[in-house]
Each structure stands twice: as C-alpha cells, then as structure tokens.
VOLUMSE-973952 format. One record per residue (C-alpha): x, y, z; residue in three letters. Coordinates in steps of 0.1 Angstrom, whole numbers, padded with zeros to 4 digits, always signed. Each point is the difference from the previous one (the first is absolute). Example, Ala and Ser with C-alpha at 12.3 -4.5 7.8 and 13.67 -1.06 7.14 Angstrom:
REM VOLUMSE-973952
+0123-0045+0078ALA/+0014+0034-0007SER/
END
This chain:
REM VOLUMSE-973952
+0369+0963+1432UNK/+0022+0026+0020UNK/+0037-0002-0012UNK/+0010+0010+0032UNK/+0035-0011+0017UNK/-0001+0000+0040UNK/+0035-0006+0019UNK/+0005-0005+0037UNK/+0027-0012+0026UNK/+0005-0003+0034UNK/-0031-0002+0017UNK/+0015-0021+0023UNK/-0024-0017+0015UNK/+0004-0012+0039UNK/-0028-0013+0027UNK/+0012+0032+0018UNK/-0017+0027-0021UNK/-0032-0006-0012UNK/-0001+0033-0018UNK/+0020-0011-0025UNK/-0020-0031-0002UNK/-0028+0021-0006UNK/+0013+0027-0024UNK/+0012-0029-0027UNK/-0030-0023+0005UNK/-0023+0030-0006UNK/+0022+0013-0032UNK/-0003-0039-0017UNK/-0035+0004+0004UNK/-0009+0032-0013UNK/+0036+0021-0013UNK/+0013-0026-0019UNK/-0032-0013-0018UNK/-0002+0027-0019UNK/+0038-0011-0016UNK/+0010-0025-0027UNK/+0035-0007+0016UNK/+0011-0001+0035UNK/+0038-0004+0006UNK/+0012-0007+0037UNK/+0037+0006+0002UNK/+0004-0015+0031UNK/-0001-0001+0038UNK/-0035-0004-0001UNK/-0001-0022+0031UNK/+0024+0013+0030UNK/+0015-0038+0001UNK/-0012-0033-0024UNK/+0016-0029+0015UNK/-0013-0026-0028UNK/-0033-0005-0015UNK/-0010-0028+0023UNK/+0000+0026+0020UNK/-0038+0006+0009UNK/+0004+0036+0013UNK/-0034+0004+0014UNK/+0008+0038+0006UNK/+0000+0007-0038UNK/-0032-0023-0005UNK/-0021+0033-0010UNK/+0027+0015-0024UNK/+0010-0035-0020UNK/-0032-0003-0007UNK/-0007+0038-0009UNK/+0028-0010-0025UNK/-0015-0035-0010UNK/-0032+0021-0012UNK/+0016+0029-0017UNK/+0025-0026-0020UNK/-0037-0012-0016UNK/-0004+0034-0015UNK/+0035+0019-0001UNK/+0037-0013-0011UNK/+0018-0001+0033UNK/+0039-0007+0001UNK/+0022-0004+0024UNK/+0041+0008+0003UNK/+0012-0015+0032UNK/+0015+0028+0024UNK/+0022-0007+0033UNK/-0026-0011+0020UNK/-0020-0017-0020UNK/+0026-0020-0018UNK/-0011-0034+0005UNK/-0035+0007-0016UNK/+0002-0027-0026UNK/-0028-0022-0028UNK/-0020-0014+0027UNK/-0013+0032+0013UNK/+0002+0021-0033UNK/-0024-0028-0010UNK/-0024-0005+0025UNK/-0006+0044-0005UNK/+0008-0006-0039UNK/+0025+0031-0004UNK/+0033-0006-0018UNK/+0032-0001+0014UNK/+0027+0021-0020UNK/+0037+0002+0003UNK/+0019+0035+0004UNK/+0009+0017-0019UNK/-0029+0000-0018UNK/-0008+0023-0032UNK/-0033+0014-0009UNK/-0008+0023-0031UNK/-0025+0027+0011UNK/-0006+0025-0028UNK/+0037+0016-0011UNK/+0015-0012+0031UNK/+0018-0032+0005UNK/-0006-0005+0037UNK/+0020-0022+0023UNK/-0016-0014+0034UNK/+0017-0012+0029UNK/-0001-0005+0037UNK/+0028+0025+0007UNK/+0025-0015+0025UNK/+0026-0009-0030UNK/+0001+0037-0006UNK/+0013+0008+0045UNK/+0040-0016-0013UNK/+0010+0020+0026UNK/-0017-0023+0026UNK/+0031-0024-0007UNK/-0011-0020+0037UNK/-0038-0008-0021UNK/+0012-0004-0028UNK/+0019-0029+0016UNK/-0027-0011+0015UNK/-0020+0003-0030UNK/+0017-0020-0019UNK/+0001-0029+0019UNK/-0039-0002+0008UNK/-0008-0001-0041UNK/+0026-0024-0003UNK/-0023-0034-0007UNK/+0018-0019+0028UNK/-0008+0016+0023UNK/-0034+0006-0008UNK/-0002-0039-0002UNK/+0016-0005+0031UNK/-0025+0030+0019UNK/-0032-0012-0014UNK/+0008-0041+0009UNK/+0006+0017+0040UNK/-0036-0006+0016UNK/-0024+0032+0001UNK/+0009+0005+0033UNK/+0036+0004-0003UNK/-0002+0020-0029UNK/-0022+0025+0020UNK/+0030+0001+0026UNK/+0027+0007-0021UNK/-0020+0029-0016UNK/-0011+0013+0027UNK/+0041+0005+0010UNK/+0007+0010-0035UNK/-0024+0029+0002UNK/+0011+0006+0036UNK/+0040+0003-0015UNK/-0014+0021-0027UNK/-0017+0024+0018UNK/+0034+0005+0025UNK/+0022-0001-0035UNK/-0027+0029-0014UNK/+0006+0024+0033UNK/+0038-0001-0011UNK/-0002+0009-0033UNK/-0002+0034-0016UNK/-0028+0016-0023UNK/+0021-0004-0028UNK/+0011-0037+0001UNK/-0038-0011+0005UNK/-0006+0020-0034UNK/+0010-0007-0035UNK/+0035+0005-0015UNK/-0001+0023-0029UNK/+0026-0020-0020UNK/-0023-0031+0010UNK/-0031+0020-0016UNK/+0022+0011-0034UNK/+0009-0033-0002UNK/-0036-0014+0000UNK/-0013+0027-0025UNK/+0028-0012-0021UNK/-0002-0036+0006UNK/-0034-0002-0010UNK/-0003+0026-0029UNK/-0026+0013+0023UNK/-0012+0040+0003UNK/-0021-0007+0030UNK/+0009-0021+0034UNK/-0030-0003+0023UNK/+0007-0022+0033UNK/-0005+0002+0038UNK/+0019-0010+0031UNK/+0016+0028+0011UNK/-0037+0019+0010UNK/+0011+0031-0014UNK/-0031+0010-0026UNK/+0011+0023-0024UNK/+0005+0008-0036UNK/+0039+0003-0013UNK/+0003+0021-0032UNK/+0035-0007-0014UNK/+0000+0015-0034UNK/-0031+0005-0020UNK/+0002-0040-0014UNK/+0011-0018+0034UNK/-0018-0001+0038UNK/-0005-0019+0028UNK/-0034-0006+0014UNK/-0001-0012+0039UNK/-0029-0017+0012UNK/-0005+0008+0038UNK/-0006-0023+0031UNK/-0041-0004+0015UNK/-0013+0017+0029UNK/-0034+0009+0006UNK/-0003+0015-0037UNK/+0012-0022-0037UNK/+0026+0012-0017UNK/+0003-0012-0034UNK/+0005+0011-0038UNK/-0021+0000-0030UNK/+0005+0002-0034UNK/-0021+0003-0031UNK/+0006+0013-0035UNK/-0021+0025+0007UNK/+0012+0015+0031UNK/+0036-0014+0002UNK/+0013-0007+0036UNK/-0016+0012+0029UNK/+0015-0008+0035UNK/-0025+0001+0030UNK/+0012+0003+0027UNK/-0005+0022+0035UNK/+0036+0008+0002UNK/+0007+0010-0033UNK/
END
C-alpha cells in the first residue's frame, strides 16, 4: 500500500463554477486513489449551512468522496466556510473530522495542519467575527433557524465579506509573522501546512522550520504530497 499523504483546501465549491466541481471530482477519482491519506484543511465547500442540508449542487463530489473514503483515509479540519460540517455528514462520506491544530509525524518532521485564518491576527474585524461563529451558541441557535433563513443570512454574510475584503490591504488578509512564530512554537512543530489565504508557496525559515501554503482551485488542483521517499512536493500551476 502507497504511504502517500495528500493535503488540500479551499476548493471552494459553489453552483457557479462547475470547473472547480470538475477539477476535485475528477482528482477523488483518479489523483487521490493512488494516496493512503487525504487531509482537507478546509473550505472545501464555498458555504455548508448544516448537514440537513441536501446541496444537490455537490451531489457528484460528496459522493466522489463517499467512494474514495472506502479505499483512502480522508480527514477533514473545518475552514471558514465550511465550519458547520459536523458527524452527520463526515459519516454518511466516512472521513474523520479533526480539530486544529492538529499534529502529524511525517518522517523527521513534526508537522502541524491547519486551516490558516488563526494565523491573519491582523484581520482584528474576522477575527471578531470568527470567534463568535465557533462559539457553540451560536452555532446552536444558526442550525435550529430553518434552511431557508440560514441560506439568507449567509448569503448577506458573504455579501458583507466580500465589501469588508475590498477594504482591506494585502497584508492584513495574510498571516502575521509573530502569529506564525507563535504556532511553530506552540506546537513544537518544524513544519505548518494550511490554506486560506490562496497564496501557494513554500516558506523556508531556517533550515529546520517552514511554511507550506496550499492554494485555492481553479481549473487545475493544487495540492501537496508527501512520501518518505520523495518528501514534499507542492503542485500547483502557480507555484
């Protein structure tokens, strides 16, 4: 059996680009076969009001995932779209949910895996915001609001978020560096891999510590590998 490790994040799937759809339904079914573990750090779904959610729009991909989880490990770390992914669904696929931060050893190198919005302290206005949608009230008070009126507040949530985002600089949407020493030290960790900021690149630090960024889907996957073999390999057509 392959020893492979796959990692992905937002893919960010939405009715409005089927591409994507495409480009992540056809890496479950052939990419990621060939893996032992897949890790999704989050945002794999542009918006996850619930699982009683049906989301007939991601029919085609859920069940991409359903099939792979037969043959492959698949976990998931929620990210800031997808947080309200919860048991019911990661059982109906059979993946596992995990909490961040979450520590892997791979080889020499004690990895740590997480979405990557923690590390963006400069967004002080999200990180609000943040912390009051993981807070388990009102998560419990969202997901008793009928399906209907969840979709409506979302759908002004992303609307605010998207007008917030056009006022904010390059550098508060990315990670803090204090933030980033803070979770290499937190965590005993030599290696961070997350997403969210879709900025796909490798971070060299000193010769023991770096930063692997996973990027957004398009058209193309972008996603990292690692084996003992070969180490990690980022793919990705930006990078």
């Amino acid at each position: 059996m392959s020893d492979e490790y796959l990692f992905i994040s937002d893919c960010h799937l939405d009715a409005g680009q089927p591409e994507v759809t495409n480009a992540i339904t056809e890496f479950l079914q052939q990419r990621a076969t060939k893996a032992r573990y897949l890790y999704i750090l989050g945002d794999l779904f542009e918006v996850w009001l619930g699982d009683d959610d049906p989301a007939p729009e991601h029919s085609s991909v859920i069940e991409a995932l359903r099939q792979l989880a037969s043959e492959v490990e698949v976990f998931f770390i929620a990210g800031n779209r997808d947080f309200l992914l919860g048991q019911a669904f990661a059982q109906t696929v059979n993946l596992t949910l995990l909490n961040e931060p979450h520590i892997l050893q791979l080889g020499n190198h004690r990895v740590v895996l997480i979405h990557g919005d923690t590390l963006c302290t400069d967004d002080q206005d999200y990180q609000q915001f943040r912390s009051m949608v993981r807070s388990a009230k009102w998560q419990s008070d969202f997901l008793a609001k009928s399906l209907e009126e969840r979709q409506r507040i979302a759908a002004q949530l992303r609307a605010d978020s998207a007008d917030a985002m056009t006022q904010k600089s390059f550098e508060i949407m990315d990670v803090n560096p204090l933030a980033v020493q803070d979770c290499f030290k937190a965590n005993e960790a030599s290696i961070i891999i997350h997403g969210h900021t879709h900025r796909p690149a490798v971070h060299q630090y000193t010769s023991d510590l770096s930063r692997i960024v996973l990027g957004d889907w398009g058209r193309e996957p972008s996603y990292l590998s690692w084996t003992l073999e070969k180490g990690f390999d980022l793919s990705d057509p930006r990078v």
